[in-house]
MIGU-862662 format. One record per atom (N, C-alpha, C): x negated, y negated, z negated. Coordinates in steps of 0.05 Angstrom, whole numbers, padded with zeros to 5 digits, always signed. Layout:
<rs>
XYZ
...
</rs>
This chain:
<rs>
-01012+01018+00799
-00996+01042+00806
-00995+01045+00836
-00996+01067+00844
-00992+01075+00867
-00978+01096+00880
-00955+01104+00895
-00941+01121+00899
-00950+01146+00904
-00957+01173+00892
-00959+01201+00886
-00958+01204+00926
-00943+01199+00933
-00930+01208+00961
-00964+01192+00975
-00965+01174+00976
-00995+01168+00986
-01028+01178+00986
-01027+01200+00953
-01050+01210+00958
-01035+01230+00972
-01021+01237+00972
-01005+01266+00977
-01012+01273+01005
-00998+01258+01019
-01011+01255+01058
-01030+01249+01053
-01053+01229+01044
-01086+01231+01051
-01094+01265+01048
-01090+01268+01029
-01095+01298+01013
-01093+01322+01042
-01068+01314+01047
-01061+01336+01061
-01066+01343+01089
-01073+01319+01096
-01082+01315+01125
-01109+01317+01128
-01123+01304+01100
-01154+01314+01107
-01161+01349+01104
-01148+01353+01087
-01153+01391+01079
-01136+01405+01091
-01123+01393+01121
-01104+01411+01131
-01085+01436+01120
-01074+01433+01097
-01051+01437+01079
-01026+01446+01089
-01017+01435+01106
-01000+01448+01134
-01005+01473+01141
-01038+01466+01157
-01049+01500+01165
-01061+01522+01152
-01071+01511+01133
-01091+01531+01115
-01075+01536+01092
-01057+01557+01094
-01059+01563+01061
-01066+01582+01047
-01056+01594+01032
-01071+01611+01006
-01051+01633+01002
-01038+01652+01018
-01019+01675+01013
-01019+01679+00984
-01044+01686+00972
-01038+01695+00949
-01038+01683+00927
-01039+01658+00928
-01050+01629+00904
-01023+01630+00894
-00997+01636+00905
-00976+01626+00892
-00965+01655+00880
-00965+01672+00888
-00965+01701+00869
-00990+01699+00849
-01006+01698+00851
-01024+01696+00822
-01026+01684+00804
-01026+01657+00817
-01030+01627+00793
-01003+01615+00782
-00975+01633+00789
-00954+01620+00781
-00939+01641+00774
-00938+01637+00749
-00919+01648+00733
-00880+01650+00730
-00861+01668+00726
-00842+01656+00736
-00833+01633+00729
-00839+01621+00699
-00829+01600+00695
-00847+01571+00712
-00879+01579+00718
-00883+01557+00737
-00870+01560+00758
-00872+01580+00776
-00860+01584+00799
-00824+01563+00800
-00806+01568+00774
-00783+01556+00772
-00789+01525+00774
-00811+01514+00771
-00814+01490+00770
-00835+01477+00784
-00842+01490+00798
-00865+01480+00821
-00849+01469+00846
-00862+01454+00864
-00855+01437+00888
-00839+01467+00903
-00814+01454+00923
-00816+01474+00943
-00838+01479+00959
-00853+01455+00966
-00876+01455+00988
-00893+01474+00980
-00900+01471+00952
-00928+01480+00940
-00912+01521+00950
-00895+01532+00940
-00888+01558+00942
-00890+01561+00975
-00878+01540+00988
-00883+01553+01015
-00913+01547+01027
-00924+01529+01021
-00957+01529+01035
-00973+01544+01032
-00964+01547+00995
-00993+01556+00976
-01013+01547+00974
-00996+01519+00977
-01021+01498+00977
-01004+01465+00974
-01021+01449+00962
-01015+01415+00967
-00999+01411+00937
-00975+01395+00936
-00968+01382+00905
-00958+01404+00897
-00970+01418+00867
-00955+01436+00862
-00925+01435+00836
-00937+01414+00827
-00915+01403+00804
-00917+01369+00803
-00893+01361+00817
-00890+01330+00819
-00868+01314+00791
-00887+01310+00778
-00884+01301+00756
-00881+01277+00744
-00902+01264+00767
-00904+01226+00771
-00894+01218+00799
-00878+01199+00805
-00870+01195+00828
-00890+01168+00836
-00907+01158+00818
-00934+01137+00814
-00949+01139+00800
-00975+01133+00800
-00999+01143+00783
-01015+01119+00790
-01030+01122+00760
-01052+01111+00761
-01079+01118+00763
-01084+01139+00762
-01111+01152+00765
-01112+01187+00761
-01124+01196+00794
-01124+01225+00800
-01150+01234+00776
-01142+01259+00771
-01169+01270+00746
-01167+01292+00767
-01199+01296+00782
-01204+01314+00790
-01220+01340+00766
-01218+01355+00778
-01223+01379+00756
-01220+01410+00787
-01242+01430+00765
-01254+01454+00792
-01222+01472+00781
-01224+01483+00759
-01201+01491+00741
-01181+01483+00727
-01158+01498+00724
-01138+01481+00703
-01136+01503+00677
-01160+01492+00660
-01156+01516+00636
-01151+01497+00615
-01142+01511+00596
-01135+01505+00567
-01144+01476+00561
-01175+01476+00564
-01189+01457+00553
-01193+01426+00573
-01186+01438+00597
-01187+01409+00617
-01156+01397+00617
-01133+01416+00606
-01112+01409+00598
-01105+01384+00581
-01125+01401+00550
-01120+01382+00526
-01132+01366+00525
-01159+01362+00553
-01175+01336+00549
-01155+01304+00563
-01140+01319+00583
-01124+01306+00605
-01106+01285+00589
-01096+01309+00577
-01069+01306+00558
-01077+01279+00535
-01109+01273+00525
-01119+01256+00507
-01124+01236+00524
-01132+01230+00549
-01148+01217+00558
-01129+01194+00575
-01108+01207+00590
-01091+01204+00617
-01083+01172+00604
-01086+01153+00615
-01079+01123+00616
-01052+01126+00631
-01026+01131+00614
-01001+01129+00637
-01002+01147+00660
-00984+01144+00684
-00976+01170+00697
-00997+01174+00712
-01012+01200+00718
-01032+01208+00724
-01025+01231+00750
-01044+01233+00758
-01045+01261+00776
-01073+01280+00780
-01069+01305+00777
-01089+01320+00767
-01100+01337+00796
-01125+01336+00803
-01124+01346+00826
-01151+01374+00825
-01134+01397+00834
-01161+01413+00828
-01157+01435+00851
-01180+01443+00847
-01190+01468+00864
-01174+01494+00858
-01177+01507+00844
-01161+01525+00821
-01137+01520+00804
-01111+01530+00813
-01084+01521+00801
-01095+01551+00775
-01118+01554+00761
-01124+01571+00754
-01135+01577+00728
-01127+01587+00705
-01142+01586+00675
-01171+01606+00693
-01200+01601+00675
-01221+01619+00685
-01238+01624+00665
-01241+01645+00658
-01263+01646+00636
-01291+01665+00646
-01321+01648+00638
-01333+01674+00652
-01343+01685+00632
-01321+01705+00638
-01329+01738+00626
-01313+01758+00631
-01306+01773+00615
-01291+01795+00626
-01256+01792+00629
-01242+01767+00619
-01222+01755+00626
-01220+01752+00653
-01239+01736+00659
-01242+01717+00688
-01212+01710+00698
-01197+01710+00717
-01186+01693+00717
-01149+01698+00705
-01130+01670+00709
-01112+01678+00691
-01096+01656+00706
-01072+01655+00702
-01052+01641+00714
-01041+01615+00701
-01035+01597+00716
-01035+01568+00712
-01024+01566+00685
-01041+01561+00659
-01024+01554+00631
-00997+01544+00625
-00979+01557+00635
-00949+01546+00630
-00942+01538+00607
-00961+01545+00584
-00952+01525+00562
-00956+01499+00569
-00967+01487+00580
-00968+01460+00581
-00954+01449+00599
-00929+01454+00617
-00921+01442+00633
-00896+01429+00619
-00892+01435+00599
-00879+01408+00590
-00890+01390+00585
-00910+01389+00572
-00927+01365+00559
-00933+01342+00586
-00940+01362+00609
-00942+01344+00640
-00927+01330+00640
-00892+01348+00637
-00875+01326+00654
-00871+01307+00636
-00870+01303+00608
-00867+01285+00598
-00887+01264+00599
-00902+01269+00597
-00929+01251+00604
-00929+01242+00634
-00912+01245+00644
-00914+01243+00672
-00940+01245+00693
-00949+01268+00688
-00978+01280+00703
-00976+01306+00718
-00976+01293+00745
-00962+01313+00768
-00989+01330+00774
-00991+01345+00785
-01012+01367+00794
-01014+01373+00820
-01040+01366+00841
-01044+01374+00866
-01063+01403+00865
-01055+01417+00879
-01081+01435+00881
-01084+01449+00908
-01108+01450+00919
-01113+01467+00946
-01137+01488+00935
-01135+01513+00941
-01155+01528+00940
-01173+01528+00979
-01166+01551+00987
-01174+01552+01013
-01171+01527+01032
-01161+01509+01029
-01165+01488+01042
-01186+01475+01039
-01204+01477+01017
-01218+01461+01001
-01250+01483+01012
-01239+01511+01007
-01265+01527+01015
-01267+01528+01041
-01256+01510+01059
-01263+01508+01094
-01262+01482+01093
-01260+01460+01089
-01254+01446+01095
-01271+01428+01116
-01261+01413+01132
-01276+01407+01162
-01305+01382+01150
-01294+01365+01132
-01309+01346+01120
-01323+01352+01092
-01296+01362+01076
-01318+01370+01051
-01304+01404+01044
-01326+01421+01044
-01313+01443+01034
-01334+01453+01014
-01330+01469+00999
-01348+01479+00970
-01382+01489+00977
-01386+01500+01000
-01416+01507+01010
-01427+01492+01022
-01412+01474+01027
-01434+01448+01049
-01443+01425+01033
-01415+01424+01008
-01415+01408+00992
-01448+01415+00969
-01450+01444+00959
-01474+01448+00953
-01497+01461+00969
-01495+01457+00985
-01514+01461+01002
-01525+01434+01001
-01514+01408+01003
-01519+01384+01001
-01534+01371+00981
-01519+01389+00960
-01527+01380+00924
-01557+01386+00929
-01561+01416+00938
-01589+01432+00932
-01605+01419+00948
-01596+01401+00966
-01620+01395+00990
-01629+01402+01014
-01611+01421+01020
-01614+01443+01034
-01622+01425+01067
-01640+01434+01077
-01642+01426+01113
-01636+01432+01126
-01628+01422+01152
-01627+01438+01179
-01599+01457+01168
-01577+01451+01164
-01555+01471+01157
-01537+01472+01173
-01529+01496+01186
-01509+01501+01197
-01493+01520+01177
-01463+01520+01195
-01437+01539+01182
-01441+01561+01194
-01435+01580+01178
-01432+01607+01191
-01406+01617+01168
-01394+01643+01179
-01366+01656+01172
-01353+01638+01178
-01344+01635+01203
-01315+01619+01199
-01290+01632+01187
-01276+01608+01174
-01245+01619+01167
-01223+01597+01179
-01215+01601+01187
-01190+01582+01192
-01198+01546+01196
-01214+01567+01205
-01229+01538+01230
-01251+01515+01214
-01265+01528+01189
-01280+01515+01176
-01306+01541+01169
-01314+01538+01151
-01339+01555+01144
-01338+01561+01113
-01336+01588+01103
-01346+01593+01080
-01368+01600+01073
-01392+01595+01088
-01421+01593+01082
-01435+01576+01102
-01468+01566+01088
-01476+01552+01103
-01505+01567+01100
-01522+01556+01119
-01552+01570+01121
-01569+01552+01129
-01587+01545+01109
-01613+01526+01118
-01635+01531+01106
-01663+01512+01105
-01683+01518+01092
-01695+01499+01068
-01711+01503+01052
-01720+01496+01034
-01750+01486+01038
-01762+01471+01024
-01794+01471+01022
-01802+01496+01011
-01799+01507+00993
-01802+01535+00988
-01786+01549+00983
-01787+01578+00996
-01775+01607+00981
-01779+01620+00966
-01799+01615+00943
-01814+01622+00920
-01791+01629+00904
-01780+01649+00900
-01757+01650+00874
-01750+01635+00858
-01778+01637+00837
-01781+01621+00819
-01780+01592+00817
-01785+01579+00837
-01785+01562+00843
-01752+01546+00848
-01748+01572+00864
-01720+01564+00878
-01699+01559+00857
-01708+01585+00839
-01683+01585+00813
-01687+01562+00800
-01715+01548+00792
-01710+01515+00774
-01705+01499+00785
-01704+01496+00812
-01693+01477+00831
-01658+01477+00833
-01648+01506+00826
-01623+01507+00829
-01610+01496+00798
-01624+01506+00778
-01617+01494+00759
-01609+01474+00752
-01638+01463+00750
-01633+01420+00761
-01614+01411+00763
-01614+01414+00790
-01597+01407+00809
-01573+01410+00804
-01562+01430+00797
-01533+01436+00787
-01531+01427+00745
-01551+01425+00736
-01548+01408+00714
-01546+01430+00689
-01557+01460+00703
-01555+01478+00679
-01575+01498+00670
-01571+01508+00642
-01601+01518+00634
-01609+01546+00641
-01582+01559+00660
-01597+01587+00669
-01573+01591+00690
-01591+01614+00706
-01581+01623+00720
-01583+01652+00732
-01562+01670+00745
-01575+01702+00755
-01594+01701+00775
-01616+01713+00771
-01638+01710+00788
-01636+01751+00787
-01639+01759+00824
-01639+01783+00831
-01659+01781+00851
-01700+01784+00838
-01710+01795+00858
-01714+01816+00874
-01710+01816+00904
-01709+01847+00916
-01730+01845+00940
-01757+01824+00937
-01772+01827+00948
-01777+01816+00978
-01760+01784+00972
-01748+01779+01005
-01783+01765+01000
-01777+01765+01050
-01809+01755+01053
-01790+01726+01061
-01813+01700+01072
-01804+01679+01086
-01776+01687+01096
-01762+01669+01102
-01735+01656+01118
-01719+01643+01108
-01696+01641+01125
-01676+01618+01123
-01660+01614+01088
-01646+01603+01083
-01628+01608+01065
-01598+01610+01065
-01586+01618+01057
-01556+01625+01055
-01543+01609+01030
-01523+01593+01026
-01509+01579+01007
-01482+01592+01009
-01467+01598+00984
-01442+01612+00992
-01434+01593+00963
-01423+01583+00968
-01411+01575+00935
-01386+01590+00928
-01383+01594+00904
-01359+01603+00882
-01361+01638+00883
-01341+01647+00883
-01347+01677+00889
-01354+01695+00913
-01379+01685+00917
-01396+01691+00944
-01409+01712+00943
-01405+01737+00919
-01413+01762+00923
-01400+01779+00945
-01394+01773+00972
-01379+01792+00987
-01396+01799+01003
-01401+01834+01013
-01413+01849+01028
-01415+01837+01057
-01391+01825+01061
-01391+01818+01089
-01399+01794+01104
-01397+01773+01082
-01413+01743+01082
-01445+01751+01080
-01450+01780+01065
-01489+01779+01061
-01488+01792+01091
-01473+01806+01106
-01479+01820+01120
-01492+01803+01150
-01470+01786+01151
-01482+01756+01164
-01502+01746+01159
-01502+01740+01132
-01528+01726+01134
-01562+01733+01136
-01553+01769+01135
-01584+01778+01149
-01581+01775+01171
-01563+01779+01184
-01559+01774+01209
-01575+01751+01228
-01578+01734+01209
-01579+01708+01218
-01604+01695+01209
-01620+01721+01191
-01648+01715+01187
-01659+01694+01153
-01627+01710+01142
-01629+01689+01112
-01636+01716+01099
-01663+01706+01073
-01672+01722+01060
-01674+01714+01036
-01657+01680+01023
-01647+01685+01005
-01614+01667+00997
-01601+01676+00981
-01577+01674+00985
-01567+01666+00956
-01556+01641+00961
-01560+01621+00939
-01523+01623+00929
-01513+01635+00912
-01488+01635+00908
-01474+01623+00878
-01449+01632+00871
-01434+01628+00850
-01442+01656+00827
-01417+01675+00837
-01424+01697+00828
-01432+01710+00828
-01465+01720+00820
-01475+01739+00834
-01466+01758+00808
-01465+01753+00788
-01454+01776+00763
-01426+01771+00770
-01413+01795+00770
-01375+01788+00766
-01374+01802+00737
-01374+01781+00722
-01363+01791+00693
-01328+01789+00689
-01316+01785+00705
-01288+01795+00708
-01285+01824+00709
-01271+01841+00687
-01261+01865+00686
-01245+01874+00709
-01241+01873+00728
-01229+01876+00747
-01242+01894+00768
-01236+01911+00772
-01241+01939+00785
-01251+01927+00823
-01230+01922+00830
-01238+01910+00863
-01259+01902+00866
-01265+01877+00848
-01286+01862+00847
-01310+01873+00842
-01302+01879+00812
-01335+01899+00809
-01343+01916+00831
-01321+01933+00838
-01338+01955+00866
-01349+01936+00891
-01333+01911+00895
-01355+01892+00916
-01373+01879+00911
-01379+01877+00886
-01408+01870+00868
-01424+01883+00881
-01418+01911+00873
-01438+01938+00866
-01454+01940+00893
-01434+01932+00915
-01439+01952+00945
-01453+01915+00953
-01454+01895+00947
-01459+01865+00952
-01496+01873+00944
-01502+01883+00917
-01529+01886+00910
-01534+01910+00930
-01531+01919+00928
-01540+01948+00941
-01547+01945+00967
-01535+01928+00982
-01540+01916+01006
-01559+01890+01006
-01560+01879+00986
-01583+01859+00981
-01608+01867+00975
-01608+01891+00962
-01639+01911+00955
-01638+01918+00992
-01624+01932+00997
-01637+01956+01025
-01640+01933+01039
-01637+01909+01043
-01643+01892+01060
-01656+01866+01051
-01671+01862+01032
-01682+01856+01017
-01682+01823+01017
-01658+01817+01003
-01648+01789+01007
-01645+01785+00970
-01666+01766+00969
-01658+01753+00950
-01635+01738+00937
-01627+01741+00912
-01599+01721+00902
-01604+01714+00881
-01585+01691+00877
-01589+01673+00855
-01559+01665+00849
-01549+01662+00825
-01515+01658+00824
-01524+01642+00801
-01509+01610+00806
-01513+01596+00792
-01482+01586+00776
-01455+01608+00780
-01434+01610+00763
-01415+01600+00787
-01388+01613+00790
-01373+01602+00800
-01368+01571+00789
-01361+01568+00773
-01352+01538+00769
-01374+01513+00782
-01402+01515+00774
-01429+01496+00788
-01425+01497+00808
-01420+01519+00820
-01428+01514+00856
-01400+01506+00877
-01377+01503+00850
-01357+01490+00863
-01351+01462+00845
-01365+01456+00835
-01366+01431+00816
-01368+01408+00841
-01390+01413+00855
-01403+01394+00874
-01384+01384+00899
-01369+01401+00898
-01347+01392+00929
-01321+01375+00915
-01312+01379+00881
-01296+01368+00875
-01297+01342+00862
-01332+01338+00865
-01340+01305+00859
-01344+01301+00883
-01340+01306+00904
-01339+01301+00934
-01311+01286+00935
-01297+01296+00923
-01260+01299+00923
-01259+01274+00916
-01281+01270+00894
-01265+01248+00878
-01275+01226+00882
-01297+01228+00900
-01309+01198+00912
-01289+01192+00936
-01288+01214+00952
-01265+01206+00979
-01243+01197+00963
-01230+01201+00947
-01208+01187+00940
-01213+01151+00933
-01234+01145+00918
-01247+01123+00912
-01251+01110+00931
-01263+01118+00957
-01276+01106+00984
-01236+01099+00995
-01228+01114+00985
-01204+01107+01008
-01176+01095+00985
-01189+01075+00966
-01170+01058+00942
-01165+01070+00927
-01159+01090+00913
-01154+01110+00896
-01169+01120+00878
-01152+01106+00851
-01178+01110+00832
-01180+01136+00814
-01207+01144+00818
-01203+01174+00814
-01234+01183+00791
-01233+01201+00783
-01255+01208+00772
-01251+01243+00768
-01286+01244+00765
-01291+01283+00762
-01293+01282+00731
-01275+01304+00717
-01270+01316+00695
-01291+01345+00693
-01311+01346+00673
-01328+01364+00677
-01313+01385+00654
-01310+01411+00662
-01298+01427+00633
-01316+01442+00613
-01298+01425+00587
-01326+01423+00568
-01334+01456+00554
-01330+01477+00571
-01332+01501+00560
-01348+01516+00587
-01335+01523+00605
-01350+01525+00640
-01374+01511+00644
-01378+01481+00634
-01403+01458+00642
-01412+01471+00626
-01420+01487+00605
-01433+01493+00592
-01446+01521+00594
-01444+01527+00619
-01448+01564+00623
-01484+01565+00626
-01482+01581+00598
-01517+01593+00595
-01521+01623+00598
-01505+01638+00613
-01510+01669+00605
-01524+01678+00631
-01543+01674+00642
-01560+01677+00665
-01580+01694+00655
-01599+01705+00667
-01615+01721+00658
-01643+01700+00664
-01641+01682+00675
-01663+01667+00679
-01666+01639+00671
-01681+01633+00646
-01678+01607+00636
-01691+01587+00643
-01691+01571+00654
-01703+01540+00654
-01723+01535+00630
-01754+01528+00646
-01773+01518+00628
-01759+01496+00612
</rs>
């Protein structure tokens, strides 16, 4: 056992949790009855412990999401008091649901089980050491990578090169690598250059806008389909391709959840490297995303 309060400061000091938070993580992902029962900290950061449940634990379950099914796996699995650490205080489905607010059915079952819940979003997507695009940028292989978009003093994209830019190529390499049998492949006729890594929902007009900027001609993301019904989004889909054709930058979206999978087994080794015994929870519904338009030989 180990005191909750100990990953809590590592946690927080490496993902600067103090500085970086999430305005809108705690209006979205919390419901009023979570909101009644969440940390004070977590409502004022929007970020760090959001429900302290265990005041000692024996082992952090990292996880990208907190949906239904990484719940009831937790809930089977958890050896005594546990702590749950994820990216997304967030139910996510990909499709036209897409996203949904932290399952408050289950926060009884937490406290009794005594399984407290950390979560950082934006701390996690800048983060100075590990953040979600460097982290797969890493996975893919990527060379020679620098940050570009800064946010709050970290980078939500990175840009490097490959042995080849061959699409086709690129797309079974991304597959692989991320461990899945398809993915959105959008050719629009790019010639040689750099590459662009944006992980999770990296369809934004203004992250591609950079990255022609900067001489990337193909652009390796999460979402390049937004199958979330959600009006905002879809219109920055729409104007994201449209700007990818007139400027003829290839994309490839290998699912929000894959391309943020890779920074939160990042999470869970740094916890390991630093005593803390921790392991990555893969979700057995998300790990399984085949609706790509491009299949794997």
């Amino acid at each position: 056992m180990v005191p909750t309060s100990q990953i809590v400061d590592l946690l927080d000091k490496e993902f600067r949790v103090k500085e970086v938070g999430d305005a809108g993580l705690v209006e979205f992902a919390l419901s009023d009855v979570g909101r009644a029962r969440a940390t004070e900290a977590f409502v004022n950061q929007k970020s760090g412990l959001m429900f302290d449940f265990a005041q000692e634990v024996n082992k952090i379950y990292c996880v990208v999401f907190t949906t239904t099914e990484v719940f009831d796996h937790v809930l089977a699995v958890a050896d005594g008091r546990s702590l749950i650490f994820t990216h997304h205080p967030l139910d996510y489905h990909e499709d036209a649901r897409g996203f949904g607010p932290f399952p408050e059915d289950y926060l009884t079952d937490l406290q009794q089980k005594q399984i407290g819940v950390y979560a950082i979003h934006t701390p996690l997507d800048v983060g100075r050491n590990i953040c979600v695009s460097r982290s797969l940028a890493n996975h893919l292989s990527l060379s020679d990578t620098v940050g570009f978009y800064e946010a709050s003093g970290g980078y939500l994209a990175f840009r490097g090169s490959m042995r080849t830019v061959d699409l086709d190529l690129l797309a079974n390499h991304a597959s692989r690598s991320l461990g899945i049998d398809s993915v959105d492949v959008f050719d629009n006729g790019a010639s040689e250059g750099l590459i662009a890594v944006v992980a999770g929902g990296g369809d934004q007009p203004d992250v591609l806008k950079k990255a022609n900027e900067l001489g990337c001609t193909t652009y390796i993301t999460g979402t390049a389909v937004h199958r979330w019904a959600f009006e905002p989004v879809q219109k920055a889909n729409k104007e994201f391709h449209r700007l990818a054709k007139e400027w003829k930058i290839n994309v490839i979206g290998a699912s929000h959840y894959h391309t943020e999978k890779c920074a939160v087994q990042d999470v869970a080794k740094f916890l390991e490297e630093n005593g803390f015994k921790a392991e990555f929870l893969d979700d057995p519904v998300l790990g399984e995303y085949t609706s790509g338009n491009w299949k794997k030989e």
